[in-house]
C-alpha positions as CSV (number, residue, x, y, z in Angstrom):
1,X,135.4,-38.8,-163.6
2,X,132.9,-41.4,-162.7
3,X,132.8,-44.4,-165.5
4,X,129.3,-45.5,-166.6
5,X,128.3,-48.7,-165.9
6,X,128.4,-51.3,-168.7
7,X,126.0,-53.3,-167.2
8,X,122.8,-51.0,-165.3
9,X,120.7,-54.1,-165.2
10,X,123.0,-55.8,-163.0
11,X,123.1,-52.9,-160.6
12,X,119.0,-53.2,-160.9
13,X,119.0,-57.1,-160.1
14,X,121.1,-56.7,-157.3
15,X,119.1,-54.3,-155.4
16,X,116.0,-56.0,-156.5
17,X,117.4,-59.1,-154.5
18,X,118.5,-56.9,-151.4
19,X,116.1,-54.9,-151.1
20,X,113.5,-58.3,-151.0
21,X,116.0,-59.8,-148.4
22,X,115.9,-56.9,-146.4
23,X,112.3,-56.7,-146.4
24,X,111.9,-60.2,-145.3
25,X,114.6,-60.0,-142.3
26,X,113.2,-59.4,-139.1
27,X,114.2,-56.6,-137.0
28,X,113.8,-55.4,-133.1
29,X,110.8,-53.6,-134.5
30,X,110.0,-56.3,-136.4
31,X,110.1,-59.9,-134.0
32,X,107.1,-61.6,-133.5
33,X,105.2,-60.6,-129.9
34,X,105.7,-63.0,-127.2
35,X,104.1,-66.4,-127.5
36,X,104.7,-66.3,-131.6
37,X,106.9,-68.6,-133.2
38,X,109.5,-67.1,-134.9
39,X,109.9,-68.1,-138.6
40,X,112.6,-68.6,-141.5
41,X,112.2,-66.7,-144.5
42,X,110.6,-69.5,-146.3
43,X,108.0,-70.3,-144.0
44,X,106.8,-66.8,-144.2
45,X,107.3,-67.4,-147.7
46,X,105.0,-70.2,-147.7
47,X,102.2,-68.5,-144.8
48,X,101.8,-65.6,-147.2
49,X,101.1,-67.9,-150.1
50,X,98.4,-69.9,-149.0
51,X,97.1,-66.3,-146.9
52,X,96.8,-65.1,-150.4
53,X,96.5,-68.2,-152.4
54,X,92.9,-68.9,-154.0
55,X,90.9,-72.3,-153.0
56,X,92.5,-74.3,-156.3
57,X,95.9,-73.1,-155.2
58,X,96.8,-73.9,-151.9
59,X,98.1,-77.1,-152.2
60,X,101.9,-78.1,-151.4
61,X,103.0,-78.8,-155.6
62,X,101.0,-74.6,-155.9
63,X,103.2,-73.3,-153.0
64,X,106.3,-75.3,-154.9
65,X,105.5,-73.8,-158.2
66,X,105.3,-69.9,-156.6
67,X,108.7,-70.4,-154.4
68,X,110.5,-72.6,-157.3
69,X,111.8,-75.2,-155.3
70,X,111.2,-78.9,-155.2
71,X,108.2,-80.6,-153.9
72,X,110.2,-82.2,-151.4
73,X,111.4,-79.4,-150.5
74,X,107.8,-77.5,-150.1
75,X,106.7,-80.3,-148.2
76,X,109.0,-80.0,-145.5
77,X,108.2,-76.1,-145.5
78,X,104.4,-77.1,-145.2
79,X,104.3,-79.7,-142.6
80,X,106.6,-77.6,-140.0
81,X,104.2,-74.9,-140.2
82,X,101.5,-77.9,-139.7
83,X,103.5,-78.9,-136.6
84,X,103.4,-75.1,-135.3
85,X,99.6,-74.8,-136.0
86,X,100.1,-72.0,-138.3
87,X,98.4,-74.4,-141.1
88,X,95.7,-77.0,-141.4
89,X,95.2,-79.7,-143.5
90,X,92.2,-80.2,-145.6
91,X,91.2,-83.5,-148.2
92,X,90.0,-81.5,-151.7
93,X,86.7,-81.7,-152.1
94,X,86.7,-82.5,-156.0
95,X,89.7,-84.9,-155.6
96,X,89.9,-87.2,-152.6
97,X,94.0,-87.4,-153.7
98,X,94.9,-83.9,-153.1
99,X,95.8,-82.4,-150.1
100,X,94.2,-78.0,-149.5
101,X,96.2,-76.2,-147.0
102,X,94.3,-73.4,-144.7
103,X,95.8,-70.7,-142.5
104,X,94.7,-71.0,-139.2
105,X,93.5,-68.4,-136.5
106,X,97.5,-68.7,-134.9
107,X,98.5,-68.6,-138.4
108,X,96.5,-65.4,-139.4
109,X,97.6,-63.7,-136.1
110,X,100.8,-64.2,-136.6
111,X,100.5,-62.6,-140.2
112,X,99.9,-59.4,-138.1
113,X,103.4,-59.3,-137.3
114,X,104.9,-60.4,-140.7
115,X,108.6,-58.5,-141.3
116,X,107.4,-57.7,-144.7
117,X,104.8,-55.0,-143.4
118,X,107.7,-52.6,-142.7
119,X,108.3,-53.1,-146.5
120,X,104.5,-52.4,-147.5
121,X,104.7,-49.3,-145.5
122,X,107.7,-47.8,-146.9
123,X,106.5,-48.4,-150.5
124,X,103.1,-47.1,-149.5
125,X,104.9,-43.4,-148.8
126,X,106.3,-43.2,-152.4
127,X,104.6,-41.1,-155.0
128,X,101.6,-42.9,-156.6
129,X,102.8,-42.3,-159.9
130,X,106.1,-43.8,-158.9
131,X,103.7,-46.9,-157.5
132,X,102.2,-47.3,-161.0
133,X,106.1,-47.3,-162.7
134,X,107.3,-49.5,-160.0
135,X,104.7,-51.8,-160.4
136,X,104.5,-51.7,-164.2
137,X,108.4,-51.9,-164.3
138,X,108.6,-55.1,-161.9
139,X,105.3,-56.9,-163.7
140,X,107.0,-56.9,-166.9
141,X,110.7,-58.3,-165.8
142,X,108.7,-61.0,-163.7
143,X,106.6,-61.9,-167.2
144,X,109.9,-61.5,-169.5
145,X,111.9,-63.7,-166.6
146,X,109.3,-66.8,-165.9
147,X,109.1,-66.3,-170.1
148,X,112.7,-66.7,-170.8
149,X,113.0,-69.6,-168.0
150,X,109.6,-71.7,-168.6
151,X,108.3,-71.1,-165.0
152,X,104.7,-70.0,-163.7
153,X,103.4,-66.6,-163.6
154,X,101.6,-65.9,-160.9
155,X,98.8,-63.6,-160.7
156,X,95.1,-62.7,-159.9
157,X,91.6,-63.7,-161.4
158,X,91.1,-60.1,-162.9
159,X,94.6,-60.3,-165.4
160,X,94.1,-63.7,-166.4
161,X,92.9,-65.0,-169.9
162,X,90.9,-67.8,-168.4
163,X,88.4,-65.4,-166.8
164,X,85.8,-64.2,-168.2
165,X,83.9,-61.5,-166.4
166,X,80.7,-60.4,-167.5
167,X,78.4,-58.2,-165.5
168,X,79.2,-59.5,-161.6
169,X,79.4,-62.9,-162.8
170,X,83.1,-64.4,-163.7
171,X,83.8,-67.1,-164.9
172,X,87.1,-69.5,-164.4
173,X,87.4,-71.8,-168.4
174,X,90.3,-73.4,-166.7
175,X,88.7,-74.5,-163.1
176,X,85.7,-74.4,-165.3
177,X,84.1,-72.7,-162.0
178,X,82.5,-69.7,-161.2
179,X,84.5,-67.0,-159.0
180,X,83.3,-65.1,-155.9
181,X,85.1,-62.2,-155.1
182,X,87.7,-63.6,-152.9
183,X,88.9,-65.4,-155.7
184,X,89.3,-62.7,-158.2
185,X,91.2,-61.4,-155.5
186,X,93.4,-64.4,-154.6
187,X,96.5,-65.5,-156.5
188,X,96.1,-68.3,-158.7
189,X,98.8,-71.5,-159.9
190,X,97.1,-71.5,-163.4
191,X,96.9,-67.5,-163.9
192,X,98.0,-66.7,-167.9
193,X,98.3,-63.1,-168.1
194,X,96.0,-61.2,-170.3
195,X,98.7,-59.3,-171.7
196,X,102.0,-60.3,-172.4
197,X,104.7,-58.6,-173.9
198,X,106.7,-60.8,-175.9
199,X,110.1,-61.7,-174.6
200,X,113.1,-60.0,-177.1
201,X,114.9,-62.5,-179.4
202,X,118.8,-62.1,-178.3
């Protein structure tokens, strides 16, 4: 007779992890077409950020915060996909000190061929109501996790408590900006969720 498991959310965590290496791995069906360089999982890590990352995100300390590494450590990430022309570098426009990271034209092309889109498409076939769950199930242990551990959330315009949306207007009380589209649809280093479920007292 099979035992139960004492611990299910271990089981849980470790797929969790596996199943986000595998995704990232690349595969014969998966290596970038001739001509494209090929990557290590944290500078695809770091090309999907500032893909998705809105215009007061993409900076080298935003892409640290979102992997949890060092600066130093993002940095590096950031200037070798400078070197490969995958990024650009841009002076902000608000503050002559910062530094705004772009993708570029190779940089989006080679997005095309990201490992992770084999991922996308397998999750894509499950049942939408298994979607929802999934997504639900994985929101909440990302909230209750940076919770427990002090680190960023990170998360779009339209789920954060420093928008304020009224009509098509929305409004940003922490960039104190107004948001086009694009933005409510970008990810953001100062999103605060709109609702949080507390974290359990143990």
């Amino acid at each position: 007779m099979t035992k139960p498991n004492p611990d299910p959310g271990s089981d849980l965590a470790d797929l969790i992890v596996y199943l986000a290496r595998l995704g990232q791995a690349s595969g014969a069906c998966t290596a970038p077409a001739e001509g494209h360089p090929s990557l290590t999982g944290a500078q695809w890590t770091a090309l999907r950020y500032f893909a998705h990352a809105n215009r007061f995100s993409r900076t080298p300390s935003g892409f640290s915060q979102y992997h949890a590494t060092t600066r130093g450590t993002a940095s590096q990430t950031v200037k070798s996909l400078v070197t490969l022309g995958l990024l650009s570098r841009r002076t902000h426009q608000s503050d002559g000190r910062s530094t705004v990271l772009d993708v570029t034209e190779a940089g989006h092309d080679l997005l095309r061929h990201d490992p992770m889109r084999d991922l996308r498409q397998v999750l894509s076939r499950l049942k939408p109501e298994t979607q929802g769950a999934l997504a639900d199930a994985l929101g909440q242990a990302i909230s209750d996790l940076a919770q427990a551990r002090n680190a960023p959330v990170f998360g779009t315009c339209a789920d954060c408590n420093h928008c304020e949306t009224e009509g098509s207007t929305s409004y940003c009380h922490c960039t104190q900006s107004m948001l086009s589209l694009p933005d409510m649809r970008a990810i953001c280093v100062d999103f605060q969720p709109a609702r949080l479920t507390p974290y359990p007292d143990t």
